[in-house]
C-alpha positions in Angstrom: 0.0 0.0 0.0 2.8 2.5 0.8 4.1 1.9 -2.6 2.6 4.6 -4.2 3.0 7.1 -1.7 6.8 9.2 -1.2 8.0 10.5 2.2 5.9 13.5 1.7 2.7 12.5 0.2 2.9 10.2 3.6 3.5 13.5 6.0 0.5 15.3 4.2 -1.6 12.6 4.8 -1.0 12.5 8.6 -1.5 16.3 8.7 -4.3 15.4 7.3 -5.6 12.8 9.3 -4.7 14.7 12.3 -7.5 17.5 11.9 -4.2 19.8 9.9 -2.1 20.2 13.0 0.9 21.9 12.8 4.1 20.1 11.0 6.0 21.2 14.6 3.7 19.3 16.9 3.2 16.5 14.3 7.3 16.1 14.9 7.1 16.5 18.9 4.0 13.6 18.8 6.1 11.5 16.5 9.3 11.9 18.6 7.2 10.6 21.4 5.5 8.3 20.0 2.1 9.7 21.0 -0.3 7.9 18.4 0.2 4.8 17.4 1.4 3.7 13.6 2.2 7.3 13.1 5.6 6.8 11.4 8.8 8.5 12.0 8.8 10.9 9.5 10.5 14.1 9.5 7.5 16.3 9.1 8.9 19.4 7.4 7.5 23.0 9.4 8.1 25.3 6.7 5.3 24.0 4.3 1.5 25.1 4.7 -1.1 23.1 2.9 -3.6 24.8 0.5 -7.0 23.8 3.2 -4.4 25.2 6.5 -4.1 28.6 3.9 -7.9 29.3 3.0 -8.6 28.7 6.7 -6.3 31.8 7.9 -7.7 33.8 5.2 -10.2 36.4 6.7 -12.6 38.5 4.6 -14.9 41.2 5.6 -18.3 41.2 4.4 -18.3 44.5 3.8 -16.0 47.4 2.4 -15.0 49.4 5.0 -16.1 52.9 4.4 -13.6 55.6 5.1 -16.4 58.3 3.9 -19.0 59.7 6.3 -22.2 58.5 4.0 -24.7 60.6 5.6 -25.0 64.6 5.9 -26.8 65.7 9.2 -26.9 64.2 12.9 -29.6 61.3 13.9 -29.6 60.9 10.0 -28.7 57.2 10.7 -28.1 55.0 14.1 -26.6 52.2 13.7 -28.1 50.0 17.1 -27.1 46.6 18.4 -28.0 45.0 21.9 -24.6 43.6 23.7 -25.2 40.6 26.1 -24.7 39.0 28.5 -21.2 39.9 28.6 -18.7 38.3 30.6 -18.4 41.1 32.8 -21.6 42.1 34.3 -21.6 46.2 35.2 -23.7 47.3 38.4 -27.1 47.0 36.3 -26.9 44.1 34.0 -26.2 44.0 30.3 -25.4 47.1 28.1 -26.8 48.5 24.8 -25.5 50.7 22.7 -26.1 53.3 19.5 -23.7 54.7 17.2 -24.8 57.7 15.4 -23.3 57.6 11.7 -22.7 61.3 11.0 -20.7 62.1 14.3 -19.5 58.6 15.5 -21.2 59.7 18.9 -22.0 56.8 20.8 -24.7 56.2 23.8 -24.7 53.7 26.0 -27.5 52.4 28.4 -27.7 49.5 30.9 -30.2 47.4 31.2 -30.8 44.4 32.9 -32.9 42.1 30.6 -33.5 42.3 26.6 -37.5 43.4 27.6 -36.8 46.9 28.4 -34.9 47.9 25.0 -37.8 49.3 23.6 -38.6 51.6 26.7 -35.1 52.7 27.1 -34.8 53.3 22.8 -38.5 55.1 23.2 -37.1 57.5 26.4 -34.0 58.3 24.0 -35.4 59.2 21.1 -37.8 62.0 22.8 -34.6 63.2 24.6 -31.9 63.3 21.8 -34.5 64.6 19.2 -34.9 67.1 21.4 -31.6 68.1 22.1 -30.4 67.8 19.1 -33.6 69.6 16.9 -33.9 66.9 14.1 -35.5 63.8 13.7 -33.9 60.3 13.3 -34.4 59.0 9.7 -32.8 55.8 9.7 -31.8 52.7 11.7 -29.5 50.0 10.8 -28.8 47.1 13.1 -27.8 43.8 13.0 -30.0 40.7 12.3 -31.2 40.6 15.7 -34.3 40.2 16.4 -34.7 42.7 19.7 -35.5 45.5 17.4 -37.9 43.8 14.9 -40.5 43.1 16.9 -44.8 45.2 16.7 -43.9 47.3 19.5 -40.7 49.1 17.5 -42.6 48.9 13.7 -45.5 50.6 15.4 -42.9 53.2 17.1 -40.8 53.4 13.4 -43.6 53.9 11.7 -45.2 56.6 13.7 -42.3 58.5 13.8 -41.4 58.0 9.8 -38.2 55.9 10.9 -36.3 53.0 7.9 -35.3 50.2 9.4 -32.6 48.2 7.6 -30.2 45.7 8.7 -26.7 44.3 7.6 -28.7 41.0 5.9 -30.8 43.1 4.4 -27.7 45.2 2.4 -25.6 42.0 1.9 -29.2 40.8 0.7 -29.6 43.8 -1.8 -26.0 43.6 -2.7 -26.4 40.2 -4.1 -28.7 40.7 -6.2 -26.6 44.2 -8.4 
């Protein structure tokens, strides 16, 4: 059976075979004889297999955008509900809102998911207020806490789009 394979076909094969671990510790298990019929190969370090290569390659789903896209405060808020996080604060889990033209960011804590919409209804009366315009647009992740009757009714009313980052990669597909 070994015929047909060389030296390092056969160290390729154990990578393999070994979920891709790395050529080092495959020489340290064989060195100490760790598994059994794994053969005494010099596995060489230096090498990276094509699946070991595509799995270190990252690539964002989006382009980062280096250009503020919108041209007035509370123009767009990009929302998303953090939690539970490892470390708790004083009052539970924490929410936050990004607001696109100014990269100003709020943050509220909250102790269960239930009262985001009463915290996100108290906000936007105050920082509509303060800041004299109206919110136009709301982009979130594909969570669910801020798709739900209680916000559509509250978007709507107020003449607030809703979109989320599915929803653009969505879109984007179909160009």
């Amino acid at each position: 059976m070994n015929c047909l394979l060389s030296r390092d076909d056969e160290s390729w094969l154990w990578h393999r075979r070994l979920a891709h671990i790395h050529m080092h510790h495959l020489n340290r298990i064989a060195s100490k004889d760790l598994v059994i019929c794994l053969p005494k190969l010099k596995f060489e370090t230096n090498k990276l297999c094509g699946a070991c290569q595509m799995g270190k390659q990252t690539k964002s789903c989006f382009k980062p955008i280096n250009v503020v896209s919108t041209t007035r405060p509370l123009e767009l808020l990009h929302m998303d509900l953090f939690g539970p996080s490892r470390t708790m604060s004083l009052g539970g889990n924490y929410y936050g809102l990004v607001d696109d033209y100014s990269r100003f960011t709020w943050t509220f804590f909250i102790t269960i998911k239930d009262e985001t919409y009463h915290v996100f209804k108290g906000f936007v009366k105050v920082v509509q207020n303060e800041k004299d315009c109206s919110i136009s647009s709301i982009k979130s992740d594909n969570g669910r806490e801020f798709q739900n009757e209680k916000f559509d009714r509250f978007y709507s009313k107020l003449g607030i789009n809703t979109t989320s980052q599915h929803q653009e990669l969505h879109n984007r597909m179909k160009l």
